[in-house]
VMD Tcl script that builds the backbone (N, CA, C; Angstrom):
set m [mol new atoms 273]
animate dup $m
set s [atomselect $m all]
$s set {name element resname resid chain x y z} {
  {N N UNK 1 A 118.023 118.663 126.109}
  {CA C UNK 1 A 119.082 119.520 126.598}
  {C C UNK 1 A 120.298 118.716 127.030}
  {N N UNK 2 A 120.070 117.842 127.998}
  {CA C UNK 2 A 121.135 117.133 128.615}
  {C C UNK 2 A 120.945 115.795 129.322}
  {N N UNK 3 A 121.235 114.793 129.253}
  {CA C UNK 3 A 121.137 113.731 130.005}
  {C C UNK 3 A 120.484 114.129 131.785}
  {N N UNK 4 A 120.897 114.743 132.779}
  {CA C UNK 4 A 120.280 115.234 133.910}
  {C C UNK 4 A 118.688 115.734 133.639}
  {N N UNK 5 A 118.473 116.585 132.354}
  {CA C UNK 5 A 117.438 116.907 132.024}
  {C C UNK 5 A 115.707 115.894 131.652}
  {N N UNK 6 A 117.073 115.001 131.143}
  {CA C UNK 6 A 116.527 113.993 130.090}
  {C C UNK 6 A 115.836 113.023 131.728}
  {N N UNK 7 A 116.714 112.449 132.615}
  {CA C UNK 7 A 115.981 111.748 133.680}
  {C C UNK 7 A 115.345 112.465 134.092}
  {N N UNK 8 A 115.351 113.871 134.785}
  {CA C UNK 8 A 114.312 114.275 135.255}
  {C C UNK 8 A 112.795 114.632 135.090}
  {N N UNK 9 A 112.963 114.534 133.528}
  {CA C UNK 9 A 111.318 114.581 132.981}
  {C C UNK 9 A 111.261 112.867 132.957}
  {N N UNK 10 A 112.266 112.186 132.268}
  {CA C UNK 10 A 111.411 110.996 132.575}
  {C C UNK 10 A 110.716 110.514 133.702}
  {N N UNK 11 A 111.372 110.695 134.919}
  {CA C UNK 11 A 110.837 109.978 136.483}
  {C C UNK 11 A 109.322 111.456 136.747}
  {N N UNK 12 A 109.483 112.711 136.035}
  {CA C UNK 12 A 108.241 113.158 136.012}
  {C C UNK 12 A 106.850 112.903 135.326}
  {N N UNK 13 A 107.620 112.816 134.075}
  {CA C UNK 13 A 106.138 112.197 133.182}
  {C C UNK 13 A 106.187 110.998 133.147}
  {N N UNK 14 A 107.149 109.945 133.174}
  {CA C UNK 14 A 107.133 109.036 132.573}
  {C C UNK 14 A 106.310 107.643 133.802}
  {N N UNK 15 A 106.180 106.612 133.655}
  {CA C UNK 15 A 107.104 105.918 132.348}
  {C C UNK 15 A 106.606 105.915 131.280}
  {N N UNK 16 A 107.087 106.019 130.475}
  {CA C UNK 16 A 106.723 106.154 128.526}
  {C C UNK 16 A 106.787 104.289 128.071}
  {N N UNK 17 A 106.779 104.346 127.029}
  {CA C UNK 17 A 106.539 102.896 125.831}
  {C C UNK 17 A 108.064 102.794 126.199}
  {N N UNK 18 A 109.083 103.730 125.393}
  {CA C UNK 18 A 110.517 103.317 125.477}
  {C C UNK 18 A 111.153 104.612 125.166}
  {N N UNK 19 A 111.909 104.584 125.819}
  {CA C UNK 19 A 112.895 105.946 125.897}
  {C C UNK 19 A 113.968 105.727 124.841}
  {N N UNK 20 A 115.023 106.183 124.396}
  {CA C UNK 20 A 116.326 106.753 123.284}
  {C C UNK 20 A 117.270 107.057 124.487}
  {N N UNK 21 A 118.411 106.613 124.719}
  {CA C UNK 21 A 119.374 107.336 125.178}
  {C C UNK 21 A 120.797 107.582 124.159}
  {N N UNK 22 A 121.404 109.143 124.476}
  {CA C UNK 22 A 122.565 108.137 123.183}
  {C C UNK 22 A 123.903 108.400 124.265}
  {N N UNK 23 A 124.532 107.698 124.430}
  {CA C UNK 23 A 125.422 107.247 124.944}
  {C C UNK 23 A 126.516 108.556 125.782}
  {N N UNK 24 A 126.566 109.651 124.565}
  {CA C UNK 24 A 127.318 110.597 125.191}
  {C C UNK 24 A 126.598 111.911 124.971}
  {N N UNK 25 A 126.153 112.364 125.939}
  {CA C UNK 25 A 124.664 113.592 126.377}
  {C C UNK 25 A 125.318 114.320 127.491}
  {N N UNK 26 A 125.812 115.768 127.842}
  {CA C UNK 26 A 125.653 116.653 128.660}
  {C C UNK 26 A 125.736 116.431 129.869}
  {N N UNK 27 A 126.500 116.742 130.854}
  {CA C UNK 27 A 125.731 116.935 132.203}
  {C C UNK 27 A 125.790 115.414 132.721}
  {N N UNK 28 A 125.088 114.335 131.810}
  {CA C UNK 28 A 125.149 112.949 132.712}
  {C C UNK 28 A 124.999 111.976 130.719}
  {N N UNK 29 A 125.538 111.162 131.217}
  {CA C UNK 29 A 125.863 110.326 129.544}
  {C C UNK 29 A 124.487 109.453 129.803}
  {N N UNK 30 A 124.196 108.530 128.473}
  {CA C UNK 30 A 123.005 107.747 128.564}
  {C C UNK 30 A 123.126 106.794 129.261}
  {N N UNK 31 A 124.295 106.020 129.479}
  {CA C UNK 31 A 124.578 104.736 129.965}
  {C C UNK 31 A 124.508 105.029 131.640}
  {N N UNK 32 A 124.815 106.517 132.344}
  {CA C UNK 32 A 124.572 107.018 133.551}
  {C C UNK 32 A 122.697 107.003 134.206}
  {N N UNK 33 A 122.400 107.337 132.885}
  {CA C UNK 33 A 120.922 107.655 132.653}
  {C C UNK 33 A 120.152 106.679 133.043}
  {N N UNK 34 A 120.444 105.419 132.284}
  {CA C UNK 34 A 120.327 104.196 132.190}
  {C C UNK 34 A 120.157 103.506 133.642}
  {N N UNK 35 A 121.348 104.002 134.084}
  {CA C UNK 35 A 121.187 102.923 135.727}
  {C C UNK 35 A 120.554 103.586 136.411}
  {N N UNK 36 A 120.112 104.850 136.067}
  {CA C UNK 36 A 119.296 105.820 137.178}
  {C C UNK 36 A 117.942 105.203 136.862}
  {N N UNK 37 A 117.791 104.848 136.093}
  {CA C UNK 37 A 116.138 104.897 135.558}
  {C C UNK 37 A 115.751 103.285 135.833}
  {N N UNK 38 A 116.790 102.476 135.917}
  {CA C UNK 38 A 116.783 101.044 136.689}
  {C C UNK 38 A 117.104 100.806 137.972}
  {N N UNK 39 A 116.663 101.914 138.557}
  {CA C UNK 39 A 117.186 101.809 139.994}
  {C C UNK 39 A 115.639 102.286 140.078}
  {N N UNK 40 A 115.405 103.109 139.696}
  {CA C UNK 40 A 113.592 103.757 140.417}
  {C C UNK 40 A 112.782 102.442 139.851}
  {N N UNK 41 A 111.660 102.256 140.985}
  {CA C UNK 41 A 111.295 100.974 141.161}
  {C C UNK 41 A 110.090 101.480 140.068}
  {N N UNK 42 A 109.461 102.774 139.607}
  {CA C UNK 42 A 108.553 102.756 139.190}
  {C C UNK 42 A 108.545 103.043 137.524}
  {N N UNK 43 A 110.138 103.253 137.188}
  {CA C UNK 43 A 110.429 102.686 135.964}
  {C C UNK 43 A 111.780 102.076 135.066}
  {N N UNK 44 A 111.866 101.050 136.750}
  {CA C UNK 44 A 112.421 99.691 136.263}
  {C C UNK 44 A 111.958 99.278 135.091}
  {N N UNK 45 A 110.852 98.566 134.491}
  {CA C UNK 45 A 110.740 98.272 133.361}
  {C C UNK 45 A 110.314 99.018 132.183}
  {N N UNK 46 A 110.277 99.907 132.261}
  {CA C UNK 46 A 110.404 100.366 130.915}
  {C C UNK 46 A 111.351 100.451 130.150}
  {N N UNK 47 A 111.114 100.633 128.540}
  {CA C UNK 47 A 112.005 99.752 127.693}
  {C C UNK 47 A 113.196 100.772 127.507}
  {N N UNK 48 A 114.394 100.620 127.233}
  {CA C UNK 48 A 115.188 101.860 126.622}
  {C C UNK 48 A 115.995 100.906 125.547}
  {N N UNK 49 A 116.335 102.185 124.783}
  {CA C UNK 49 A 117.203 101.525 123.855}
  {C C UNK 49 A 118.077 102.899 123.662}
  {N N UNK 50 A 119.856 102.335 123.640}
  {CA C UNK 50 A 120.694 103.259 123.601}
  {C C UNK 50 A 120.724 103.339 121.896}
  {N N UNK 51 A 121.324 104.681 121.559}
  {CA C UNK 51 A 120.892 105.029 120.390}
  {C C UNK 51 A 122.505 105.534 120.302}
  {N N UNK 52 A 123.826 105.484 119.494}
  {CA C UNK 52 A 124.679 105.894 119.540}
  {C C UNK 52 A 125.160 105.668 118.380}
  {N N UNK 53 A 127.216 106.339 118.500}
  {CA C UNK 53 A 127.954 106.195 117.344}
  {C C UNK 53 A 128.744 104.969 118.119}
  {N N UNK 54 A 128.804 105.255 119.681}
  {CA C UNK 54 A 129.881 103.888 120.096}
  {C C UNK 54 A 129.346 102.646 119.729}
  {N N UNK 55 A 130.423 102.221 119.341}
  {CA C UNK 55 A 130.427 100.426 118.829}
  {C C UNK 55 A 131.008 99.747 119.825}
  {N N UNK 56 A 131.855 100.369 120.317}
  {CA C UNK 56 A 132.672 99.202 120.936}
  {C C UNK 56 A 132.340 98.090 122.031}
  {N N UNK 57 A 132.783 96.991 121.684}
  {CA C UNK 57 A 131.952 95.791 122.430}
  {C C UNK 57 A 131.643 95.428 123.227}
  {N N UNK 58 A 132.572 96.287 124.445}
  {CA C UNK 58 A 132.281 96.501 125.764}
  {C C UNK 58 A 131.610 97.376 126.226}
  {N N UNK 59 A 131.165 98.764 125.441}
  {CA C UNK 59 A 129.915 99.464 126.370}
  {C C UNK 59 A 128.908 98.844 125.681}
  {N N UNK 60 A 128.763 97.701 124.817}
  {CA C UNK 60 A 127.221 97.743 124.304}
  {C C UNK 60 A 126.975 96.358 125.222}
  {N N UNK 61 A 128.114 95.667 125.606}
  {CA C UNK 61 A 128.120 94.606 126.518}
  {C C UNK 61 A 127.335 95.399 128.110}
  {N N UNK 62 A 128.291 96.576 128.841}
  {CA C UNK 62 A 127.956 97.077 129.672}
  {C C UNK 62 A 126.603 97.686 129.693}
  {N N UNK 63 A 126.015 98.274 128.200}
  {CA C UNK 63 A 124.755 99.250 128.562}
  {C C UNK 63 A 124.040 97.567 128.601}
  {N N UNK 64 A 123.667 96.681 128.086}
  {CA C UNK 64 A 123.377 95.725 127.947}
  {C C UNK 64 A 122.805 95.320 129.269}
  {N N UNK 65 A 124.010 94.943 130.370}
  {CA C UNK 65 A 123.894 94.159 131.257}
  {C C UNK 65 A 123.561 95.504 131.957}
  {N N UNK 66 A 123.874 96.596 131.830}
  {CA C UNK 66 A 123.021 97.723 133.209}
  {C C UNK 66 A 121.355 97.550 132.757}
  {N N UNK 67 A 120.948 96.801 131.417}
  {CA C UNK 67 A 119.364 96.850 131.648}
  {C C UNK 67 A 118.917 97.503 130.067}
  {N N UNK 68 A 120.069 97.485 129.491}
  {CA C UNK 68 A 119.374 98.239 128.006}
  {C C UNK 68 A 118.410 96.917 126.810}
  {N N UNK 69 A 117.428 97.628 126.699}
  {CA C UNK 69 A 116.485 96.661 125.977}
  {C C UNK 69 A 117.274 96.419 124.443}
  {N N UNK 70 A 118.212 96.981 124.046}
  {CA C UNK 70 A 118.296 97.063 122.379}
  {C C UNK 70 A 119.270 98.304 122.606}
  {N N UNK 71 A 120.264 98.055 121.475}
  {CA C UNK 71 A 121.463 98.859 121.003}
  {C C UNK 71 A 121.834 99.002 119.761}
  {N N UNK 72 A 121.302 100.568 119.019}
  {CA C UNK 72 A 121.378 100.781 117.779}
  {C C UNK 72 A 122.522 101.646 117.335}
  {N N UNK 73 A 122.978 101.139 116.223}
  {CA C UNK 73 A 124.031 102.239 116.147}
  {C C UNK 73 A 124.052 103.146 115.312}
  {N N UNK 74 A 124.281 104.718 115.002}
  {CA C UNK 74 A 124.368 105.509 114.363}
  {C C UNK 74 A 125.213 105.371 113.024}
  {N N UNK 75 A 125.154 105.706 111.608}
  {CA C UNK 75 A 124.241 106.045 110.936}
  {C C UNK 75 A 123.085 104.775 111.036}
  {N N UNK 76 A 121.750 104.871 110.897}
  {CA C UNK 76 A 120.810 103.959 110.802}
  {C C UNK 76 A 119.897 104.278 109.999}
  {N N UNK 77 A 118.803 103.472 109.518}
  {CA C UNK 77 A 118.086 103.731 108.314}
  {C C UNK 77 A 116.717 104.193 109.088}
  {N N UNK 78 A 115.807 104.432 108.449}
  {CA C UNK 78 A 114.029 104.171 109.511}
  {C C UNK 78 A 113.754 103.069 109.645}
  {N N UNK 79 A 113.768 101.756 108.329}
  {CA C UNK 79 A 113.293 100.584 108.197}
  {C C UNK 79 A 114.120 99.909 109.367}
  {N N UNK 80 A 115.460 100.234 109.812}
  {CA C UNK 80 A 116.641 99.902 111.120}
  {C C UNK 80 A 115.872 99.731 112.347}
  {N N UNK 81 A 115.239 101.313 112.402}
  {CA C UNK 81 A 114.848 101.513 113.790}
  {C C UNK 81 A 113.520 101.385 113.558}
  {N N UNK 82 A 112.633 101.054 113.078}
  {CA C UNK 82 A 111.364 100.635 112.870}
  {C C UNK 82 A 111.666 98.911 113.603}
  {N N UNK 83 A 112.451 98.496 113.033}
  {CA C UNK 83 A 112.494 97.040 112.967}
  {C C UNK 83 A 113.079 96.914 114.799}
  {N N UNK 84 A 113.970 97.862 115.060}
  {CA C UNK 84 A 114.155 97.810 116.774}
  {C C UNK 84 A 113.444 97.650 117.575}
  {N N UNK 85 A 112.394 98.893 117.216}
  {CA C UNK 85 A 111.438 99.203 118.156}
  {C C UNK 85 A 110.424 98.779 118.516}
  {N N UNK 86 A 109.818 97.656 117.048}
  {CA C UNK 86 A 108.973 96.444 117.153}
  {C C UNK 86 A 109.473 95.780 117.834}
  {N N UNK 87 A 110.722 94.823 117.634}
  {CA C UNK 87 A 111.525 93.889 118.504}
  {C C UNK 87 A 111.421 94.350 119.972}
  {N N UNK 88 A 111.329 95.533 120.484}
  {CA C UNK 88 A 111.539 96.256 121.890}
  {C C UNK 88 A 110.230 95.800 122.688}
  {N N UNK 89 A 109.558 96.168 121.502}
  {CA C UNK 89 A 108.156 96.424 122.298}
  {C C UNK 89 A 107.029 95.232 121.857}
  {N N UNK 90 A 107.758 94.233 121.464}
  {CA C UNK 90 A 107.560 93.401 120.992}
  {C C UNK 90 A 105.868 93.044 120.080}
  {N N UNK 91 A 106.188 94.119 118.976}
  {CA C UNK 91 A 105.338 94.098 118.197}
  {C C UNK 91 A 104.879 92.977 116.704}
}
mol reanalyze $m
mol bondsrecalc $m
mol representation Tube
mol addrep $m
């Protein structure tokens, strides 16, 4: 539904393997998402990876340093994000 949505089931069900955020979501953006979900101590580490169309070098610098495991960019292939998500989760 919306980024607000999106943290609140995570800090309910989660923590998960690795979450998707994409950058611009409803209500609260991914990169907002992002520092919320690195601030709760109980899923600080879990993995995220922002999933977007932004390129530009400074939010992938910023989602980066707020704690993002991996930054993919939209259009992407499966073999793309196959190959991420190993790297993430270090398969």
């Amino acid at each position: 539904e919306n980024g607000k949505v999106a943290l609140e089931k995570i800090k309910e069900q989660g923590p998960f393997d690795i979450v998707f955020l994409d950058w611009y979501m409803p209500e609260m953006e991914g990169y907002d998402c992002l520092v919320e979900i690195r601030k709760d101590e109980g899923l600080r580490d879990m993995k995220v990876m922002m999933v977007t169309t932004e390129n530009q070098q400074e939010n992938v610098i910023k989602a980066v340093m707020a704690g993002a495991n991996e930054y993919l960019m939209k259009p992407f292939t499966p073999d793309m994000l196959e190959e991420k998500v190993k790297m993430v989760l270090g398969l």
